[in-house]
N, C-alpha and C positions, 0 to 999 in steps of 0.2 A: 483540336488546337487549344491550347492552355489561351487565357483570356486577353484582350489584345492590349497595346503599350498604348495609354489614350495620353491625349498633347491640349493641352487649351494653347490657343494660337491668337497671333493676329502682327502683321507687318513686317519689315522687311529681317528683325532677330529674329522671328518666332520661325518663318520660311527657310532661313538658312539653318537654325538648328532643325528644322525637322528633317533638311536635306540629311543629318548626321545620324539623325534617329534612326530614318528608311533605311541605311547602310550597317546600322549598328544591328539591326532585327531583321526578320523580313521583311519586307512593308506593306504586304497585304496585310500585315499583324498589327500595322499602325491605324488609328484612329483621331485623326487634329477636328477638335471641335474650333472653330474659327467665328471672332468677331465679325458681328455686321452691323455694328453701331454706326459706322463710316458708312452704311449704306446711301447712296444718294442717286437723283434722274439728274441724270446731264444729257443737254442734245437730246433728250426722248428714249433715253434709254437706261435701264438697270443698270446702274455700278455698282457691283460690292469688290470695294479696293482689296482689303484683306481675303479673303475667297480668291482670286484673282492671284493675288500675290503667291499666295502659298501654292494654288495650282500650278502654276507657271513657271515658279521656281523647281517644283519636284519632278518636271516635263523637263528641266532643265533649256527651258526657254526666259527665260528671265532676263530683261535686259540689263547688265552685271555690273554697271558702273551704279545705275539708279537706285536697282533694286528693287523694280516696279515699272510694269510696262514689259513688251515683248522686244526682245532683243533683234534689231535690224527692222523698226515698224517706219513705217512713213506717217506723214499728220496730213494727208492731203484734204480728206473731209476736215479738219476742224481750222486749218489754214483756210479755206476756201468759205467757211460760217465766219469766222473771223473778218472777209473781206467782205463778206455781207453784211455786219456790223453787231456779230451778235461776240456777246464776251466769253471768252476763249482763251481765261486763268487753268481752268482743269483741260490739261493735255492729254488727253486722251487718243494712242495711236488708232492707225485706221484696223490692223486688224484686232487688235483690244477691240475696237468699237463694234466687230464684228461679234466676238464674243459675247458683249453685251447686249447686243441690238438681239441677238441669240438668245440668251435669260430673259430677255423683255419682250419676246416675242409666245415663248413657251410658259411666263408669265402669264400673260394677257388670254392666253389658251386657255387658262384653267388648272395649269401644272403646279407644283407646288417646291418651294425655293430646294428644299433638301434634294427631290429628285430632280430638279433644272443643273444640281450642281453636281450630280453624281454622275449628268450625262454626260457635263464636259470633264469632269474627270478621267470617264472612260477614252471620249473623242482624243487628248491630251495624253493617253495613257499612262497612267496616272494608277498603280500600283493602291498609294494609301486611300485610305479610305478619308473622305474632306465630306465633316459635317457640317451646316451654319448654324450656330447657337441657337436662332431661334428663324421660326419662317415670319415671324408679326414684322410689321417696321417699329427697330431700335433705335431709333436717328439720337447720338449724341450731340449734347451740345454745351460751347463754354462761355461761360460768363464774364465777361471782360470789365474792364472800368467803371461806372457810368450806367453797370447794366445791360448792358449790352449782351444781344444773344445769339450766338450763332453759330451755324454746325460746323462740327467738326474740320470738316474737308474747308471748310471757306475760313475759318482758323489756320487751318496748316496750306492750303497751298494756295489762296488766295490773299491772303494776310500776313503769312510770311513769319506765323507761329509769335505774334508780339507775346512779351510778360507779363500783360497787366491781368493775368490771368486770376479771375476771382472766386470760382468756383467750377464747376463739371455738373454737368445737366444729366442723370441716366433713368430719368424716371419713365421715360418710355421702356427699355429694357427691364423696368422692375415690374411693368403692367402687362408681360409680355410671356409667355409658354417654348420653355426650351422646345426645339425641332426634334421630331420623331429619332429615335437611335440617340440623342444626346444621353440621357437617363441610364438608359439599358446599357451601353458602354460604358462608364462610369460603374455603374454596380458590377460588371464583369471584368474589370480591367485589373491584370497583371502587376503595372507598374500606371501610375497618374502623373505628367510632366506638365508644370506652368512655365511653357517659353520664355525667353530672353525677351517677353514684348513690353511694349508702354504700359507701365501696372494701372495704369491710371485710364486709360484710352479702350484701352486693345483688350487685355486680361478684364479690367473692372465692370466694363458692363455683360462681359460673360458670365462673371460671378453675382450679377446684379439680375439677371433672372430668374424669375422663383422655380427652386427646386433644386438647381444646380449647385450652389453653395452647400446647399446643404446634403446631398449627395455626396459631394468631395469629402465631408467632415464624418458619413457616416462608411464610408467607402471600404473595403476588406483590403485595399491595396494601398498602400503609404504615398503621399501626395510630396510630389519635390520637384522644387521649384527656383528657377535659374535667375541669377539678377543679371537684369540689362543694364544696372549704374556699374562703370568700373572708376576707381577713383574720384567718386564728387560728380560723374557726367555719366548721360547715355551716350551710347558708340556713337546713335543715329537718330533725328528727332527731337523732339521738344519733351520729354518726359520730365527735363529737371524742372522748367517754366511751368508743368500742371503738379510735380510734385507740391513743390511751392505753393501754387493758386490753391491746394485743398490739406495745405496746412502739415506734410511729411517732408521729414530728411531728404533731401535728394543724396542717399546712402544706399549702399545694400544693405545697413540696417534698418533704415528707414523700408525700405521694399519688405522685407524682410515682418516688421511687424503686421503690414499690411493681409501679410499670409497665414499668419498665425496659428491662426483659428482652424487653418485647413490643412497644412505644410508642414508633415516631420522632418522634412527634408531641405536645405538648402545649400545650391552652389554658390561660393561666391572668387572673385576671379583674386589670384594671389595679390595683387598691389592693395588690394583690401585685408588683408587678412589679420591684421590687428583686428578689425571687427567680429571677426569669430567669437573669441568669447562672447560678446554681447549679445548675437545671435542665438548660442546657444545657450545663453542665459533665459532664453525665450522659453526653451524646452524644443531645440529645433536642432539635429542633425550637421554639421556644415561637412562638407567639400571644398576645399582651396586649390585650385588649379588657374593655368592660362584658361581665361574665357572667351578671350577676342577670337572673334571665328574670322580670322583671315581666306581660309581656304576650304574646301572640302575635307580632308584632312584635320584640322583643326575642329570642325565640324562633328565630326566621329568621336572625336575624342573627347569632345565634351558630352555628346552623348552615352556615351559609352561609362563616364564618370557619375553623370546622372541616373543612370539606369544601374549601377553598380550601386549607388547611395541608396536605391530603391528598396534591390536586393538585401543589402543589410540590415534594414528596419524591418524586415516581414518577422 
């Protein structure tokens, strides 16, 4: 088999384009290295939201309005800690929790995060291959007003994503060793795709672990890379509020520089496309197409545009 299509991932753009990916190739031939900055214990158990997401959506169990969480879950455990007085901002369904209680259990065993998540890959049946950046804890975190510090997940869904966003914490990810198969995929790979995710969130502390950045940059396979701003905003999410806090365009040019270094390649979605030159004043490749992933469908075809802009560069 010629070398696999590898994806840096993380959230609910990255999951849906890889839906397009796995249909556009084979998808045992796919490879999504996936954020675990968001890694967090809730209720006593391992969350990795991003890992979660992407497996669940590629099972095609994804709950389709949220875009996170299992479609048709009940909350009876976290309703019921709730009325016992414990706080019960991260909604966690019951069989998600089973999942996780699952990673936390074979955790606690001795097992190690890459293969904990390659089992519920299989359980899930789950074709692509889903690595975690790194096995260490990445825990991000944002900087708010005043100073303020606090992670990720209690920014986004305990706080409700405010703007006073003053900077992004990733220095655990930088003290941290990409997970086994990260490396080695990368040096092998075909085509290299940076999903539609939060560049800032999701993408950044992928890129912020040593070894990985720079893999991408020396890489035999051209690195192209999808903006999740279409018009001045993300589809989904707080991206423009941490673009903002760490001082970038909330643009695909702004996305766009932040790849630079690593990305011959860039899609961006046609209501942008005045921006093109600037991009490729960068010394960067573009693509102009629809990028809004409405459907599976829509999906494909973005894929299919990204992995054609791949093809070109070789």
């Amino acid at each position: 088999m010629p070398g696999p299509v590898v994806a840096l991932a993380g959230g609910v753009g990255a999951a849906r384009f890889l839906r397009g990916v796995a249909a556009a190739v084979p998808p045992g031939e796919v490879v999504a290295i996936v954020n675990t900055g968001d890694d967090h214990p809730f209720y006593g158990v391992h969350v990795s939201p991003d890992l979660d997401i992407v497996l669940y959506t590629l099972a095609g169990r994804i709950h389709p309005e949220r875009g996170y969480g299992l479609a048709g879950d009940s909350f009876a455990v976290v309703d019921a800690l709730g009325a016992l007085g414990h706080e019960t901002w991260f909604r966690l369904g019951d069989r998600d929790f089973a999942t996780c209680l699952h990673r936390t259990l074979r955790l606690r065993a001795g097992e190690r995060l890459a293969a904990v998540t390659d089992g519920i890959r299989r359980a899930f049946g789950v074709e692509t291959h889903v690595l975690p950046m790194s096995e260490d804890p990445c825990p991000t975190f944002v900087t708010l007003d005043g100073g303020r510090r606090v992670h990720f997940e209690e920014y986004l869904a305990r706080d409700g994503a405010p703007d006073d966003v003053r900077g992004v914490d990733l220095s655990a990810a930088r003290a941290a060793r990409p997970a086994p198969g990260v490396l080695e995929a990368i040096a092998k790979a075909r085509a290299l795709l940076v999903c539609p995710s939060n560049p800032v969130v999701s993408i950044g502390p992928i890129l912020a672990v040593p070894g990985i950045r720079e893999a991408l940059a020396a890489a035999r396979a051209p690195v192209v890379a999808i903006s999740p701003i279409i018009a001045g905003a993300p589809v989904k999410g707080p991206a423009d509020r941490l673009l903002r806090g760490i001082g970038v365009e909330v643009s695909a040019r702004g996305v766009a520089g932040l790849y630079r270094d690593i990305a011959r390649g860039f899609v961006l979605d046609e209501r942008d496309a005045a921006l093109a030159p600037d991009i490729e004043a960068l010394g960067v490749r573009t693509a102009v197409l629809d990028t809004l992933m409405r459907d599976t469908a829509t999906s494909i075809r973005l894929a299919e545009a990204a992995l054609g802009l791949a093809a070109s560069l070789e």
